[in-house]
TISE-354008 format. One record per residue: residue number from 0; residue in one letter; chain; x, y, z of N, C-alpha, C in turn. Coordinates in steps of 0.02 Angstrom, whole numbers, plus 32768, in hexadecimal, padded with zeros to 4 digits. Example, Ala and Ser with C-alpha at 12.3 -4.5 7.8 and 13.67 -1.06 7.14 Angstrom:
0,a,A,8294,7EE4,8186,8267,7F1F,8186,8294,7F5B,8186
1,s,A,8282,7F90,8162,82AC,7FCB,8165,8285,8002,818A
This chain:
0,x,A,B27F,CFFD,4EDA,B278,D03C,4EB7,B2BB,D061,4EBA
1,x,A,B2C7,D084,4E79,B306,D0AA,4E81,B2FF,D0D9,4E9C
2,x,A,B336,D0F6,4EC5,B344,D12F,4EF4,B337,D175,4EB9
3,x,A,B32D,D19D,4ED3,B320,D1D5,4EBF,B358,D1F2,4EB8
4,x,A,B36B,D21B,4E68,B3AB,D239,4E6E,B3B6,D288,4E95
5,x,A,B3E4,D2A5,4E9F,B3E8,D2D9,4EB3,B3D5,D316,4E9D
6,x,A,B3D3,D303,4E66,B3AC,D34C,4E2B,B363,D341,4E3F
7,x,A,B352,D2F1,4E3A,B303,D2F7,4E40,B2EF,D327,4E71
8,x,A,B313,D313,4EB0,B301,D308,4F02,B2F8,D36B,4F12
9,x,A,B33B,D381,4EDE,B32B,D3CE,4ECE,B2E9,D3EB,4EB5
10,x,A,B2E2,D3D4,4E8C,B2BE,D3E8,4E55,B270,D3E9,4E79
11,x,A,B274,D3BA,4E98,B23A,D3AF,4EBA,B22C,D3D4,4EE4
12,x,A,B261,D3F6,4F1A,B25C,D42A,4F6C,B262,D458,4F3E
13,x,A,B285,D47D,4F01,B27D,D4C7,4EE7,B24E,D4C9,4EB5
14,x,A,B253,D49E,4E78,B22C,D49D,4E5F,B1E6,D4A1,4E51
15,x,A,B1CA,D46E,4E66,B196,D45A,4E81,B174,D484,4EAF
16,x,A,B184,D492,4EE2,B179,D4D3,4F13,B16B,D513,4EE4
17,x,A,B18C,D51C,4ECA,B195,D556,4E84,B15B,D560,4E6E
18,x,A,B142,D519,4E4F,B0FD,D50D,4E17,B0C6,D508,4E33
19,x,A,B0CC,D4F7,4E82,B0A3,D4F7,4EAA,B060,D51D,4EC2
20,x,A,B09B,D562,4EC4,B093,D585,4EE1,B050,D5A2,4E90
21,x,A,B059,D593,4E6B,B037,D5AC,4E21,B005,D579,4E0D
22,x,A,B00A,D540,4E0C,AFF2,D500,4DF6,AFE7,D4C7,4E1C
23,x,A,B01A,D4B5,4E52,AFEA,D46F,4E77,AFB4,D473,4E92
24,x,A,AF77,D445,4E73,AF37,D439,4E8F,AF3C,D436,4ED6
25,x,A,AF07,D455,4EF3,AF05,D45D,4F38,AEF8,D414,4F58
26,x,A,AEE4,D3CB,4F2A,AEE5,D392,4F54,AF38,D384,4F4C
27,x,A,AF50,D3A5,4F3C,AF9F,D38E,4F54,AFD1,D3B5,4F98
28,x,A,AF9B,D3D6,4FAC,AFBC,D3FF,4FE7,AFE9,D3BB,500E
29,x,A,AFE3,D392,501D,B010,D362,503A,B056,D367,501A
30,x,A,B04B,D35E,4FD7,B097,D35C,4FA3,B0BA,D3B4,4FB7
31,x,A,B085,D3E6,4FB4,B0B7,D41C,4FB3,B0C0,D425,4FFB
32,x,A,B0A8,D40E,502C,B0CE,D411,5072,B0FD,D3EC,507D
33,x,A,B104,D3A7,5064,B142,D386,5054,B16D,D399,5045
34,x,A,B161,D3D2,4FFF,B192,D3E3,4FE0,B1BF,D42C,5012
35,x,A,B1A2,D443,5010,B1A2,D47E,503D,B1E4,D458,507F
36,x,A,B1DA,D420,50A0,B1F4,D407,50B2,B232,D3F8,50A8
37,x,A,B235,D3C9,506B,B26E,D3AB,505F,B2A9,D3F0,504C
38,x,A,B282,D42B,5037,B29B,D466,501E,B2C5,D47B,5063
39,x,A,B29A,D47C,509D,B2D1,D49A,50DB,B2F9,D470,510C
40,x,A,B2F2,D422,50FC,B322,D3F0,50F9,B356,D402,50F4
41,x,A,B357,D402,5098,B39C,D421,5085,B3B8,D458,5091
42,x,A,B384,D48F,509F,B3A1,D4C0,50AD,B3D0,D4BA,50F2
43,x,A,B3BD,D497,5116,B3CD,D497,5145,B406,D475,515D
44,x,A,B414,D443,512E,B44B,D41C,511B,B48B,D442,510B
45,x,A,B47F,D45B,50D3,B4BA,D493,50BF,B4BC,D4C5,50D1
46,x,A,B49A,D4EA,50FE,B495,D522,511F,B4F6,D525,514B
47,x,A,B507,D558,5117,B549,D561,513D,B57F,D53E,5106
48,x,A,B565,D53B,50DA,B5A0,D546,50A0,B590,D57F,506F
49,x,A,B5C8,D593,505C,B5AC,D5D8,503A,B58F,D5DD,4FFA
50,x,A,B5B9,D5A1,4FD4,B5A3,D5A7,4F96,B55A,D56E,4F8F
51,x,A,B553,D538,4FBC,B51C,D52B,4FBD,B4E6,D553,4FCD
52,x,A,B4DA,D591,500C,B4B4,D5B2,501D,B4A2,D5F3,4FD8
53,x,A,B4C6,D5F9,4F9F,B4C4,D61F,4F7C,B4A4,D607,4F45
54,x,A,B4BF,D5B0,4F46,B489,D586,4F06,B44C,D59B,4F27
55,x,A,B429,D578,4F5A,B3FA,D57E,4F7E,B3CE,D5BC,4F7C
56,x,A,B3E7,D608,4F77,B3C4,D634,4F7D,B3AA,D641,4F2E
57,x,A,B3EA,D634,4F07,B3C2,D637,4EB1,B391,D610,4EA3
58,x,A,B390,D5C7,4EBC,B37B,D596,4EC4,B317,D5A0,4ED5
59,x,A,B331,D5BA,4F17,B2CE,D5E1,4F32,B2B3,D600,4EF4
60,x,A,B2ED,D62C,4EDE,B2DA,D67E,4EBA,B2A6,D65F,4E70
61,x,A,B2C7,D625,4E64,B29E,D620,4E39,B2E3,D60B,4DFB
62,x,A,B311,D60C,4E15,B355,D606,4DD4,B34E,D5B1,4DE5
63,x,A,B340,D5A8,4D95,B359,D552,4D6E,B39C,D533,4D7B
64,x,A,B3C0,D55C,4D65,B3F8,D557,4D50,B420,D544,4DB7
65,x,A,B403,D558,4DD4,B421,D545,4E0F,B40F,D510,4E3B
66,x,A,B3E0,D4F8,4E13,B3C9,D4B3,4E31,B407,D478,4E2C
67,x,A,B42E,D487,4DF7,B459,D44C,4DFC,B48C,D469,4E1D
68,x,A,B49B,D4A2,4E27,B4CF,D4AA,4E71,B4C4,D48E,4EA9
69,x,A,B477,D4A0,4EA4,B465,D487,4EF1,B473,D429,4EEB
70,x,A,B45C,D409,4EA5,B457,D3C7,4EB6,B4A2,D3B1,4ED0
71,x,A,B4CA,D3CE,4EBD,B51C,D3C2,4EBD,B521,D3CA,4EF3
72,x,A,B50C,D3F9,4F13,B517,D3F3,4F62,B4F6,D3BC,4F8B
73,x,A,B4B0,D3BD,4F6C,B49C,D388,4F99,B4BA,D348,4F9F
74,x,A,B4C1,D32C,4F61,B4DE,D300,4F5F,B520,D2E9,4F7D
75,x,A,B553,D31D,4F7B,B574,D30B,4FB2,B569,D306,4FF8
76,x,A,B539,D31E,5012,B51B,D32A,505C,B502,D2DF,5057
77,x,A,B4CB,D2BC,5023,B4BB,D27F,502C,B4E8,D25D,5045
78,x,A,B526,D25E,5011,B559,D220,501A,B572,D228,5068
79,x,A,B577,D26A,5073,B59B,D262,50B9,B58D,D247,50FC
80,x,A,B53A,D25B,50EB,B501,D239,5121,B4D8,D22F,50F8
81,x,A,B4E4,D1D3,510B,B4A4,D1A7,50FA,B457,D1BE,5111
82,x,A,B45C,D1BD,5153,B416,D1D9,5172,B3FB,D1FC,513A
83,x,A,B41C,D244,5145,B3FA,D282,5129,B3E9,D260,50D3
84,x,A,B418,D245,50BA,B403,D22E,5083,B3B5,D1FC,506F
85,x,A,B3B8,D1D1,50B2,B37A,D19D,50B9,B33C,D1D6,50D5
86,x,A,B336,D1F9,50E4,B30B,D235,50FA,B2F3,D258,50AD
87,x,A,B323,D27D,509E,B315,D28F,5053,B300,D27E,5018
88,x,A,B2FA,D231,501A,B302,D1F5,4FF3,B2AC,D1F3,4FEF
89,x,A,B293,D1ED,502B,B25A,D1D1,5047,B22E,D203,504C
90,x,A,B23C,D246,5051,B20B,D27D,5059,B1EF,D28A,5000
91,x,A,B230,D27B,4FCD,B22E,D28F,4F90,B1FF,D25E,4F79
92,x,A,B224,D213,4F89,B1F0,D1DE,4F63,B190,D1F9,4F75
93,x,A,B186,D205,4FCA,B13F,D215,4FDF,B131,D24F,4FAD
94,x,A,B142,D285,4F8A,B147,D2AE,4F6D,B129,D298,4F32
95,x,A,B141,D270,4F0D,B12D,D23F,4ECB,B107,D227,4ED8
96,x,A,B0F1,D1EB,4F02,B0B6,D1CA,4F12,B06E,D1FB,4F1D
97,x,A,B072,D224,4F4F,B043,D251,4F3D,B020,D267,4F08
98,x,A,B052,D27C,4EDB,B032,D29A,4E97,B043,D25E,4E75
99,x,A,B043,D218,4E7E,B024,D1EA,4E4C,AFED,D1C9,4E5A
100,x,A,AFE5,D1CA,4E9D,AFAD,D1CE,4EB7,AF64,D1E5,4EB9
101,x,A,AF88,D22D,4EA5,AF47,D25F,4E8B,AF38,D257,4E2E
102,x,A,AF5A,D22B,4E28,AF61,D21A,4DCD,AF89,D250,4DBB
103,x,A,AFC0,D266,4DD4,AFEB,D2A6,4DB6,B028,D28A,4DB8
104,x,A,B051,D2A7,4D89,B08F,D27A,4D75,B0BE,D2B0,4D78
105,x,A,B0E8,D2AF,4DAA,B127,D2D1,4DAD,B167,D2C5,4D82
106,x,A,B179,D2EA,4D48,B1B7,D2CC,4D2A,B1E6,D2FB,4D28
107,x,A,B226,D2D9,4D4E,B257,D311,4D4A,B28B,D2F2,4D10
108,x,A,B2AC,D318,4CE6,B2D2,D317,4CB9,B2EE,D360,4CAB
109,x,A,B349,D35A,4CA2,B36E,D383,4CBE,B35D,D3D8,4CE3
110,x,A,B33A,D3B5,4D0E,B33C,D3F4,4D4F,B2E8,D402,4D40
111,x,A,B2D6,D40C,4D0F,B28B,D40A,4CFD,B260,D3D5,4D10
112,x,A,B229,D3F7,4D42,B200,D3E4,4D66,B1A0,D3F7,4D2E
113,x,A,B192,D39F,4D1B,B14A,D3C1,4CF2,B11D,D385,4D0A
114,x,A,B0F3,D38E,4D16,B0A7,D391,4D40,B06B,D36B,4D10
115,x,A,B06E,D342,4D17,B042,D332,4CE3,AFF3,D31A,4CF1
116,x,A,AFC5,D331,4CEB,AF7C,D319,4D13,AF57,D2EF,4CF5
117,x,A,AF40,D2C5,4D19,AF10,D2A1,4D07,AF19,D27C,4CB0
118,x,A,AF5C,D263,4CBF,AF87,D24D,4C7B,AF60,D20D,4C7D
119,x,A,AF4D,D1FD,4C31,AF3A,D1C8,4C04,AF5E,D19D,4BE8
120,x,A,AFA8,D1AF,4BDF,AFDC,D196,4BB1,B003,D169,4BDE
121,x,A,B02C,D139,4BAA,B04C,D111,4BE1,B083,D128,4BFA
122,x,A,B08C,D109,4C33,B0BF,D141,4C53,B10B,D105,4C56
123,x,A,B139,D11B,4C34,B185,D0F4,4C39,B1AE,D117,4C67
124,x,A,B1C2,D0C7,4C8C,B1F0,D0EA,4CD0,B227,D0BA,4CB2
125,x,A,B258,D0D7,4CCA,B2AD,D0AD,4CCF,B2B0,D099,4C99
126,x,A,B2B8,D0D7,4C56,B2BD,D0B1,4C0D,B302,D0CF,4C16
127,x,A,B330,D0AF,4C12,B371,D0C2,4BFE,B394,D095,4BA9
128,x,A,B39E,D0CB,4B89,B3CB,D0B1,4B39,B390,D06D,4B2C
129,x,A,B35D,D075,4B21,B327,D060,4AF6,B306,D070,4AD0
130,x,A,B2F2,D04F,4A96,B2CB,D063,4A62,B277,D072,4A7A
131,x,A,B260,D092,4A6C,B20E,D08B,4A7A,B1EA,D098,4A46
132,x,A,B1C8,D081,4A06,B198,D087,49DE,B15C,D093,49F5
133,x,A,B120,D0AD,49DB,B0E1,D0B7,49E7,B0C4,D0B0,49BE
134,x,A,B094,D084,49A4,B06D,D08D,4976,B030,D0B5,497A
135,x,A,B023,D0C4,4934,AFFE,D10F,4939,AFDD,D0E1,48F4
136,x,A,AF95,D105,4903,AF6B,D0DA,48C0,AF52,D125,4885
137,x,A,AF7E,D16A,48A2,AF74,D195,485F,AFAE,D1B8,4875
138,x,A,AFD3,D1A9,4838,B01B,D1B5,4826,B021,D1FD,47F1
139,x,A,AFF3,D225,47E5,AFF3,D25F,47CA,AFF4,D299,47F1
140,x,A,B01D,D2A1,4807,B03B,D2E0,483F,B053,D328,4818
């Protein structure tokens, strides 16, 4: 399985926590304690840089737009320590499994975190620069 990118791994401790707090089904309390988690991980990681601690607080507040500060930071914190990276890696993936678990489909795409329940449709992972057709048997839209 591919590693989880750094935007995801965001998206997921602010995000997610975010929507949570409004929308995750209460059989996912596991995923939002996770999340909640992985959220003071990092915090705790970059705690003591300034401009990371400043992504971080827009980041809680509810600002989008600072999720990819924060991933930029993290990401360098990954590279620097493996550990912390294999920790983060593994709390995020349990994060996903949960809510696919519960038939809920977590998709993050740029910085946007959407929730999808009890999805019917097929679900495409790792489509990179591919075509995908669908056939549809009423074509009057």
């Amino acid at each position: 399985m591919e590693p989880l990118s750094a935007i995801a791994i965001t998206s997921l401790a602010f995000i997610a926590t975010k929507a949570g707090e409004k929308a995750l089904d209460k059989s996912l309390d596991a995923a939002w304690d996770k999340a909640n988690l992985l959220r003071k991980k990092i915090w705790d990681k970059l705690r003591g840089d300034e401009y990371a601690e400043a992504a971080l607080t827009k980041a809680e507040a509810g600002d989008e737009s600072a999720i990819e500060d924060v991933a930029d930071c993290l990401k360098v914190a990954m590279k620097r320590d493996p550990e912390f990276a294999e920790e983060v890696q593994q709390l995020a993936q349990q994060i996903v499994n949960i809510g696919e678990a519960h038939g809920d489909i977590f998709n993050v795409f740029g910085g946007q975190l959407n929730q999808f329940k009890d999805n019917k449709a097929p679900i495409l992972k790792d489509v990179d620069n591919s075509t995908i057709t669908f056939n549809t048997t009423n074509n009057n839209y």
